[in-house]
C-alpha positions in Angstrom: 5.1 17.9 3.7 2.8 19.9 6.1 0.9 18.2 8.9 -2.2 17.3 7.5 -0.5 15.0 4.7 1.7 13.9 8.0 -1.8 12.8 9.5 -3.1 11.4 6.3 -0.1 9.3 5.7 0.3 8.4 8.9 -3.3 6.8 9.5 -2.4 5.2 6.4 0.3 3.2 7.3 -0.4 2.5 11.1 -3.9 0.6 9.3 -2.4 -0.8 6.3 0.4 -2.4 8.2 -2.3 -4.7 10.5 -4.6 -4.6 8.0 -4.2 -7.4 4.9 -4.4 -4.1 2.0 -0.5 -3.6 1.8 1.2 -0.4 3.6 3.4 0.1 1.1 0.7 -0.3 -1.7 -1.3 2.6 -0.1 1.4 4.4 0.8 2.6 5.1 -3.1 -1.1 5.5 -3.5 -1.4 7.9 -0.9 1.7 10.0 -2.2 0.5 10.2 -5.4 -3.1 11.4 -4.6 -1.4 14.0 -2.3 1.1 14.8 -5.0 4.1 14.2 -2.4 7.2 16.2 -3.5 9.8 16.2 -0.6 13.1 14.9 -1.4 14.1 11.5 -1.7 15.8 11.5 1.8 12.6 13.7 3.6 10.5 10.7 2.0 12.4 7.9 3.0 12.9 9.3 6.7 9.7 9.8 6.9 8.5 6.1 5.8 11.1 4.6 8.2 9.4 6.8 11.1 6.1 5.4 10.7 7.2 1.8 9.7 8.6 2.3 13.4 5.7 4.0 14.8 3.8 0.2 13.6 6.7 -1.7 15.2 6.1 -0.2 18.3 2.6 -0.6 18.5 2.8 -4.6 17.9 5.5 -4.8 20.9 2.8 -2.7 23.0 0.1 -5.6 21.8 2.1 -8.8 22.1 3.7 -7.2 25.3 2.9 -10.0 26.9 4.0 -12.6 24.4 7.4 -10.8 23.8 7.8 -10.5 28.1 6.9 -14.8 27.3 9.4 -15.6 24.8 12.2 -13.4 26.4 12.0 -15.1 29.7 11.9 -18.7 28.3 15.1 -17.7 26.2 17.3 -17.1 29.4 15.8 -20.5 30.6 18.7 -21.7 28.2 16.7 -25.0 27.2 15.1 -25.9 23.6 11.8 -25.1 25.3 8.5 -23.2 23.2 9.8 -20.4 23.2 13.2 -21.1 22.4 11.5 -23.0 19.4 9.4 -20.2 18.8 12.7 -18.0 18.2 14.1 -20.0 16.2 11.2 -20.1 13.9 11.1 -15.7 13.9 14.7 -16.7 12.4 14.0 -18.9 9.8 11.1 -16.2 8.5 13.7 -13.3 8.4 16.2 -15.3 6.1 14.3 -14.8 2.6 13.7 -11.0 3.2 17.0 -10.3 4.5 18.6 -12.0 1.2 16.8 -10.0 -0.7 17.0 -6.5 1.2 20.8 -7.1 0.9 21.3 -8.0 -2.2 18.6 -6.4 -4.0 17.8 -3.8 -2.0 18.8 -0.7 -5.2 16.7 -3.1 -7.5 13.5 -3.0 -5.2 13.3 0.3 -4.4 13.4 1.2 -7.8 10.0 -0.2 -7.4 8.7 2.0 -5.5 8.6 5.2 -8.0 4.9 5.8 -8.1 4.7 3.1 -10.5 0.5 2.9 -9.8 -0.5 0.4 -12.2 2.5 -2.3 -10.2 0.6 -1.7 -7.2 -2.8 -2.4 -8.5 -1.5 -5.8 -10.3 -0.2 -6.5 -7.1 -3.0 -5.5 -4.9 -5.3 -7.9 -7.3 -2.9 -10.5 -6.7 -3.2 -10.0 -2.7 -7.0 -10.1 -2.9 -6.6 -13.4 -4.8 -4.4 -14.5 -1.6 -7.2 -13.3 1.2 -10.0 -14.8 -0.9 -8.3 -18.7 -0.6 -6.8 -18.2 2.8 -10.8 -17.3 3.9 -12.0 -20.6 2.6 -9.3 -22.6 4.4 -10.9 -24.9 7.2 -9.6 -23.3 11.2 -7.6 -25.7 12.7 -5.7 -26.2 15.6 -2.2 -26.4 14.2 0.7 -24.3 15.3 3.0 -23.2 12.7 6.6 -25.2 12.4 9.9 -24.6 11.5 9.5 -25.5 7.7 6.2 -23.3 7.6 8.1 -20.6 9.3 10.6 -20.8 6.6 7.4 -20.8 3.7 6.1 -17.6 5.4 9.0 -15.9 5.1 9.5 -16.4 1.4 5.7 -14.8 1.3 6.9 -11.6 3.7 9.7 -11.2 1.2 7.5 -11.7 -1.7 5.6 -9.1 -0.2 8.2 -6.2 -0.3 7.0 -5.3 -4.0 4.6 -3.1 -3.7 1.0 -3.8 -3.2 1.3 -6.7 -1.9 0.4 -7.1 1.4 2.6 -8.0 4.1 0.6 -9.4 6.6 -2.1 -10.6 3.5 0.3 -12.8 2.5 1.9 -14.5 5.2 -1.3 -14.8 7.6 -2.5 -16.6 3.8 0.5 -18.0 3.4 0.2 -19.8 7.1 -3.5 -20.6 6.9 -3.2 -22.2 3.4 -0.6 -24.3 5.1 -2.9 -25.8 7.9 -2.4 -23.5 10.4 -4.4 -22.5 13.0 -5.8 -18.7 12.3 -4.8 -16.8 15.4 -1.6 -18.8 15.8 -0.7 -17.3 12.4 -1.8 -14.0 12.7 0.0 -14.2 16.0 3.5 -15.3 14.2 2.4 -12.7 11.4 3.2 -9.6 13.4 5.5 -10.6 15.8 7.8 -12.3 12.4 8.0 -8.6 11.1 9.5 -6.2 13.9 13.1 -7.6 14.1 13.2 -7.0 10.6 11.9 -3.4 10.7 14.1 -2.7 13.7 17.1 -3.5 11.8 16.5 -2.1 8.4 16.0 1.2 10.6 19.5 0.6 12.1 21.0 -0.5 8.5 20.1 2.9 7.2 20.8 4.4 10.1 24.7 3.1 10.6 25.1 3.3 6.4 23.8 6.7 6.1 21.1 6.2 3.9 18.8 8.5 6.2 19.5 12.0 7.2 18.1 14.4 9.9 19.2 17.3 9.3 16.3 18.6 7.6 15.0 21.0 10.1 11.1 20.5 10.1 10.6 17.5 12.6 6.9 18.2 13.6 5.6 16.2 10.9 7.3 12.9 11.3 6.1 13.9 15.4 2.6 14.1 13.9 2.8 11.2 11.2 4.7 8.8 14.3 1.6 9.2 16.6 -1.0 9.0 13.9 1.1 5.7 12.8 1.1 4.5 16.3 -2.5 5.0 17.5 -4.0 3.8 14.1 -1.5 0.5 14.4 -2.7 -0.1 17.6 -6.3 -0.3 16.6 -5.5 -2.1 13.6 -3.5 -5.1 15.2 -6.1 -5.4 17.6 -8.7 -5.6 15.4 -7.1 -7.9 13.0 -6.6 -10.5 15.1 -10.4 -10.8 16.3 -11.2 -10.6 12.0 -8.7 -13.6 11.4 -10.4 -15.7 14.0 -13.5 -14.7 12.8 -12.5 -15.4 8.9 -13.6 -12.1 8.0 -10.7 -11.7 5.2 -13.0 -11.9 2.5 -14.0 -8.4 2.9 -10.6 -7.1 2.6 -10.2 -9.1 -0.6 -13.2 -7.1 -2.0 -11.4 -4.0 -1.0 -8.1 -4.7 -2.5 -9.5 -6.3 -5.5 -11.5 -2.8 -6.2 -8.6 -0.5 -5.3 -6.6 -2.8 -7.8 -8.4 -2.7 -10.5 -8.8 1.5 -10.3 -5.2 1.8 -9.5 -4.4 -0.4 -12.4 -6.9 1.8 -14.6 -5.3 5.3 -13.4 -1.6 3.9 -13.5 -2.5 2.5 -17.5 -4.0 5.2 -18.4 -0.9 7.8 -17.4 1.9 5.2 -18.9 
C-alpha cells in the first residue's frame, strides 16, 4: 500500500465512522476501486490502525464528557453517570456475542463482496430516511433503549451498514432526544474498538513485523483529523435533522455498488 492509498483510505474511514454512510461499507468500496492487494494481515493491521485513529478522536471530542462520567464513577453512588455506564454496558453485550462467537463467520463478509455492501447501504438509507422524520424530543436514552441500540451496533458489523446510521436511528426512532443519541452513539462504540484492538492484539491475529510503517503513520493521521471533523460536524447535522441527505447519498452509492457488484458475480 503506498501513501496516497494510505491517505485515501484513511480520510475514508475517519468520515465514514461519524458520518451515517458505513466505514466499513466504504472501506471495501474503497479497496476495491484502489485494487488493494496487501496481505491479509498488512490489511487487517491497517484497518485496526485507523478504526483507532477514529476512537481517539471521539475521546479528544467528548473529552469533557468522558473527564464527567469518570469522576462520577469514583463517587461510588448510582448517580448519572454511574447510570450512564451502565447503559455503555448494556450496548456492548449484543456486539460482543457476536464478535465472539461469530467473529470467522463475519469476516468472511468482508471479501469485497460489493453487491452485500450496496443491499446494505440501501437498507441504511432506509434507516436515516425514518429516523429524519421522527419528532426531536427531550428524552434521554434508558437502560432498555441502551440495550435496543446495541442490537442495531451489532446489526451494523455487516458491511454497509452504518454504524452510527443505525444506532443514532435506532435511538431517535425510539423517542430519544437527537443530540442525546448521537451523544450515546459515539461514546457506546470506543470500549468496543479498544478491546477488539487488544483481543487481536493478545490472540495474535495482528502482526507488525512487516517493515513498512509509514503508511499506517500516514493513514492514522488522515483517520484522526478527518474523524475529528466528522464527529463534530455530525452532531450539529443530528440536531439540525439534516440525515436525510445522507440517505440520498447512501441510497445512490447502493444502488451503483449493487449494479457493479451484480454485474461482476
Amino acid at each position: 500500500m503506498d501513501i496516497i492509498d494510505a491517505i485515501i483510505l484513511g480520510i475514508i474511514q475517519g468520515l465514514t465512522e461519524f458520518l451515517p454512510v458505513s466505514s466499513s461499507g466504504h472501506l471495501e468500496l474503497g479497496k476495491a476501486i484502489l485494487g488493494d492487494s496487501t496481505l491479509p494481515e498488512e490489511s487487517l493491521l491497517f484497518t485496526v490502525v485507523l478504526h483507532f485513529a477514529t476512537a481517539l478522536s471521539t475521546l479528544v471530542v467528548f473529552r469533557k464528557d468522558i473527564f464527567d462520567i469518570v469522576k462520577g464513577l469514583f463517587q461510588f453512588k448510582w448517580n448519572e453517570e454511574s447510570q450512564f455506564a451502565v447503559k455503555i454496558i448494556l450496548s456492548m453485550i449484543p456486539a460482543v456475542v457476536i464478535g465472539l462467537f461469530f467473529e470467522e463467520q463475519l469476516e468472511s463478509l468482508f471479501n469485497g463482496n460489493i453487491f452485500l455492501v450496496g443491499m446494505m447501504l440501501i437498507v441504511t438509507a432506509l434507516l436515516l430516511w425514518l429516523a429524519d422524520k421522527a419528532k426531536d424530543t427531550q428524552k434521554p436514552v434508558s437502560f432498555s433503549n441502551a440495550f435496543t441500540i446495541g442490537v442495531a451496533q451489532a446489526i451494523a458489523m455487516l458491511p454497509g451498514i452504518s454504524r452510527s446510521g443505525a444506532t443514532i436511528s435506532t435511538s431517535v426512532l425510539l423517542g430519544n432526544d437527537k443530540s442525546k443519541a448521537a451523544r450515546f452513539s459515539f461514546l457506546m462504540v470506543v470500549p468496543l474498538i479498544f478491546g477488539k484492538i487488544a483481543k487481536d492484539l493478545l490472540g495474535g491475529e495482528i502482526t507488525t513485523t512487516s517493515g513498512n510503517f509509514t503508511p499506517l503513520l500516514i493513514g492514522f493521521i488522515a483517520a484522526f483529523i478527518s474523524g475529528l471533523i466528522a464527529c463534530t460536524w455530525m452532531i450539529k447535522l443530528v440536531k439540525k435533522s439534516k440525515l436525510s441527505w445522507f440517505a440520498i447519498y447512501c441510497l445512490l452509492v447502493g444502488i451503483i455498488a449493487v449494479g457493479f457488484g451484480y454485474y461482476n458475480l
